[in-house]
N, C-alpha and C positions, 0 to 999 in steps of 0.2 A: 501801738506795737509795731515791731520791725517783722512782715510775713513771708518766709519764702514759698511761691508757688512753683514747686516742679512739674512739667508737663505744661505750663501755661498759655498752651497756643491750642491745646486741643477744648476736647467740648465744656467741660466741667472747669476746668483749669479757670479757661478765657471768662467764663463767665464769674469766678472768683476773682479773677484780677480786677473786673469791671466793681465787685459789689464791695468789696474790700479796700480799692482806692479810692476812697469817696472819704474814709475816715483813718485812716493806718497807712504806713509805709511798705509798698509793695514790691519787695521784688520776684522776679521771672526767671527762670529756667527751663530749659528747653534743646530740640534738639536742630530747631529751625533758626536760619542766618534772619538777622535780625539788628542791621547797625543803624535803625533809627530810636529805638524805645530807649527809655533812662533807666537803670536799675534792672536789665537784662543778660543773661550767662548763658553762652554758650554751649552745649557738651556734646562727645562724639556719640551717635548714634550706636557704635557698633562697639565701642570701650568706653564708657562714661567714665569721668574722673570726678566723683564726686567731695576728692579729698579739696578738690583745688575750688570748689563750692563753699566750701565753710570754713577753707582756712582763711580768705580775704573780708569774710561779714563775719559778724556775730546775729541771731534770729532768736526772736521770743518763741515764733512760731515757725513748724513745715510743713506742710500741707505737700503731700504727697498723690498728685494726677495721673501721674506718666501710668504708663503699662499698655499690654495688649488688653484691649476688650472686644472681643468677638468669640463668642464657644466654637460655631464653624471652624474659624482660624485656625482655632489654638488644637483642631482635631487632627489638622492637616500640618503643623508645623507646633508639634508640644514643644520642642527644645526651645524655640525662638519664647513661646508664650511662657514660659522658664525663665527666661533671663530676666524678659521684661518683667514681668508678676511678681518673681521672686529672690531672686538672684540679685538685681539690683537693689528691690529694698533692704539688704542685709546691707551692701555698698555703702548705702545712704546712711543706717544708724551706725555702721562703722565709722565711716565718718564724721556724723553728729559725734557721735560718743570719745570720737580726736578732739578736736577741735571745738563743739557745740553741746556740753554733755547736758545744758539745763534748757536747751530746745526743744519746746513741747512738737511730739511729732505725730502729725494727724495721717493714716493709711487709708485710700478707698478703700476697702475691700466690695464685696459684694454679695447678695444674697444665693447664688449659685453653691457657695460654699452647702447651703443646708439639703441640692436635690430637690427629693420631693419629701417634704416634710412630714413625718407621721400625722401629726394633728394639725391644727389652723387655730388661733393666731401661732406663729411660728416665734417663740422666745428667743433670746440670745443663750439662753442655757439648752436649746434643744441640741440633738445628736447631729453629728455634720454626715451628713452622704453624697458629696458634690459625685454631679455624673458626668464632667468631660476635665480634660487638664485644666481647663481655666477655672473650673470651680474648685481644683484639688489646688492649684498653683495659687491661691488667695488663701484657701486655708493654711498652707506654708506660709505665706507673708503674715499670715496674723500670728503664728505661731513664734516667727522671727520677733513678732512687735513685741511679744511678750516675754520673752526671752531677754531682751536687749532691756526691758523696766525692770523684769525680774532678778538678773542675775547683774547687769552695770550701772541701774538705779538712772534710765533715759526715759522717760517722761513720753509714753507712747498709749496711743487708742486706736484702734480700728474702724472704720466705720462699714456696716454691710448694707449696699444702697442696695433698693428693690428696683424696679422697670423707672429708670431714667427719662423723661425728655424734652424735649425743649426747640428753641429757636436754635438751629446751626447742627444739628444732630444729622450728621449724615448718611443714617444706616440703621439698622432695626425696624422695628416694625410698624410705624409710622413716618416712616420714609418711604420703606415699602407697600404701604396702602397708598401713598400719594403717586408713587409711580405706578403702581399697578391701576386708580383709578382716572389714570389721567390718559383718554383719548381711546378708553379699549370699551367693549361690549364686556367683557365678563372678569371680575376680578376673583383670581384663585387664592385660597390660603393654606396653610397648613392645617394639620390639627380637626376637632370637631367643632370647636368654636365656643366650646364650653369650658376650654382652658380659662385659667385667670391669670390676673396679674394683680399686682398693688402700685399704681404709677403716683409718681411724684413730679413735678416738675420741676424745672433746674432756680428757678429764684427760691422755691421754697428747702430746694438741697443747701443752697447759700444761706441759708437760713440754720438750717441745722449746722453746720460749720461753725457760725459765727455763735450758736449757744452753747456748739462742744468746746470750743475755745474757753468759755466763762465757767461752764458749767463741770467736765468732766475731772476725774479724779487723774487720769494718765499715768491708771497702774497695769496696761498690756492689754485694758479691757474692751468690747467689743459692743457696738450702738446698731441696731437696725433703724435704717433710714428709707420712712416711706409714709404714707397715709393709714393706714390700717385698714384698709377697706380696698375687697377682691374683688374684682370686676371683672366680668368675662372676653375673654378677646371677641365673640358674637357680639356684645354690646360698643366695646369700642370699636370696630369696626363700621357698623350701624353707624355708628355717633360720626364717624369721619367722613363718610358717605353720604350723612342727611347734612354736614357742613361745609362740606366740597360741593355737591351739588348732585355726585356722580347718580345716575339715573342707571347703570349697567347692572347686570347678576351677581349677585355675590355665591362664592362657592368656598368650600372647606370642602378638602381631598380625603378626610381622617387619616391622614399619613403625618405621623407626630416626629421629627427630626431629634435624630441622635441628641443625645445633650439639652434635651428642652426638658425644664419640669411641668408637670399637669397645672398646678394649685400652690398660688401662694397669697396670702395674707401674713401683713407683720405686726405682730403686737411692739406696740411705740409706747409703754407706759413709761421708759425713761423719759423720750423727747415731750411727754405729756407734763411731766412733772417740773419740765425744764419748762414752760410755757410754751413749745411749740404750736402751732395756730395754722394750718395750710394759709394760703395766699391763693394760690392759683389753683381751681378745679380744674378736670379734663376736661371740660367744655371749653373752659375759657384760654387754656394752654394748648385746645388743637387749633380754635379757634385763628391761634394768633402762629402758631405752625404753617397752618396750611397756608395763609399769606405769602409764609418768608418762604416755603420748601416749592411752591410756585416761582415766588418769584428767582429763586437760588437752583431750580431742576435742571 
């Protein structure tokens, strides 16, 4: 297959270019100068033209990275996490739907869309109550996805990833356990520490990509991407701490930041039916984190 990766130089992206060219034709877009790669495009950071993207290729696939991800940011600058989130991806199927209309089009999205979810596992049929612009500015983009299958017959899915991370990740909350445990007596957190998460690691996010490709129907519809199992930030922290080495106090302020949900777990019975299989535990993916965010701090 012919893939275009938009966003290709950031965390998700990079790491789809790498697992995707091994077997498929990749190309890259982005917003970074870049005149040595083969099969890479240009576009302007501040006015994307994404007509002049799909008028020169034709694509089986799009695999859509770009956007702002950070809830803080997007608290302090909604307009900007607007364009990015949302506003562009309407761009982008307009686009497609010119020039590219049988290009199957894949969206991050992300679990923030759901808040704090009334119950646990959290379905793709539950109620959406995002609590900051970046949770409301992704349920717009999935809304555009399905608009653009529904109503101009473009071949789109959204995907709602849960707590991301990986090797090159340079911000959240295993970044911020590395710096905070690195050379201090006392590492502070947010929260009670009984918060959860559902983390996945990025080879097995690549994972999920490559069976929505095979697997998905591409009628606007919407995939939760994650492991099914909640784990509390007290344990992953614990965990990062007995694998760094760090020896200092750990503390939780119980001061829970705007825009954070308490509790998430994702129910994965689509990715289960699809044969999804994790690869990487949180053992073994802080493991091989805390390596690289040493040697990259």
């Amino acid at each position: 297959m012919k893939i275009l990766i938009i966003g290709s130089k950031g965390f998700i992206g990079s790491h789809l270019v790498r697992y995707f060219d091994k077997q498929h034709e990749v190309w890259q877009c982005d917003v970074v100068t870049d005149y040595t790669t083969q099969h890479y495009m240009q576009i302007d950071a501040s006015n994307s033209d994404f007509n002049a993207v799909f008028e020169s290729q034709s694509y089986d696939v799009c695999v859509n990275c770009s956007g702002a991800a950070s809830v803080p940011d997007s608290l302090k600058h909604p307009y900007r996490d607007f364009l990015l989130n949302t506003a562009n991806v309407y761009s982008i199927l307009n686009a497609i739907h010119t020039h590219c209309p049988k290009c199957k089009f894949i969206n991050l999205s992300s679990a923030a869309v759901y808040g704090n979810p009334q119950t646990l596992p959290v379905t793709e049929s539950a109620q959406l109550a995002p609590m900051s612009p970046y949770g409301r500015h992704k349920a717009m983009a999935e809304a555009i996805c399905k608009e653009f299958a529904e109503e101009f017959g473009v071949p789109t899915c959204s995907l709602r990833i849960f707590s991301a991370f990986g090797n090159g990740l340079r911000k959240q909350i295993f970044w911020d356990m590395n710096r905070k445990m690195t050379d201090t007596a006392e590492a502070m957190f947010y929260g009670t520490g009984d918060e959860s998460r559902d983390f996945i690691h990025i080879q097995d996010i690549a994972q999920v990509v490559d069976l929505v490709m095979k697997n998905a129907a591409f009628r606007g519809e919407v995939i939760n991407v994650a492991n099914g199992e909640a784990i509390a930030i007290r344990d992953a922290v614990n965990l990062f701490a007995r694998l760094k080495g760090y020896k200092g106090q750990i503390v939780f302020n119980g001061t829970v930041r705007e825009g954070d949900p308490r509790f998430w777990k994702a129910d994965i019975h689509i990715l289960k039916e699809w044969g999804y299989k994790q690869t990487v535990t949180l053992e073994q993916g802080l493991n091989d984190y805390i390596k690289w965010a040493e040697e990259n701090a």
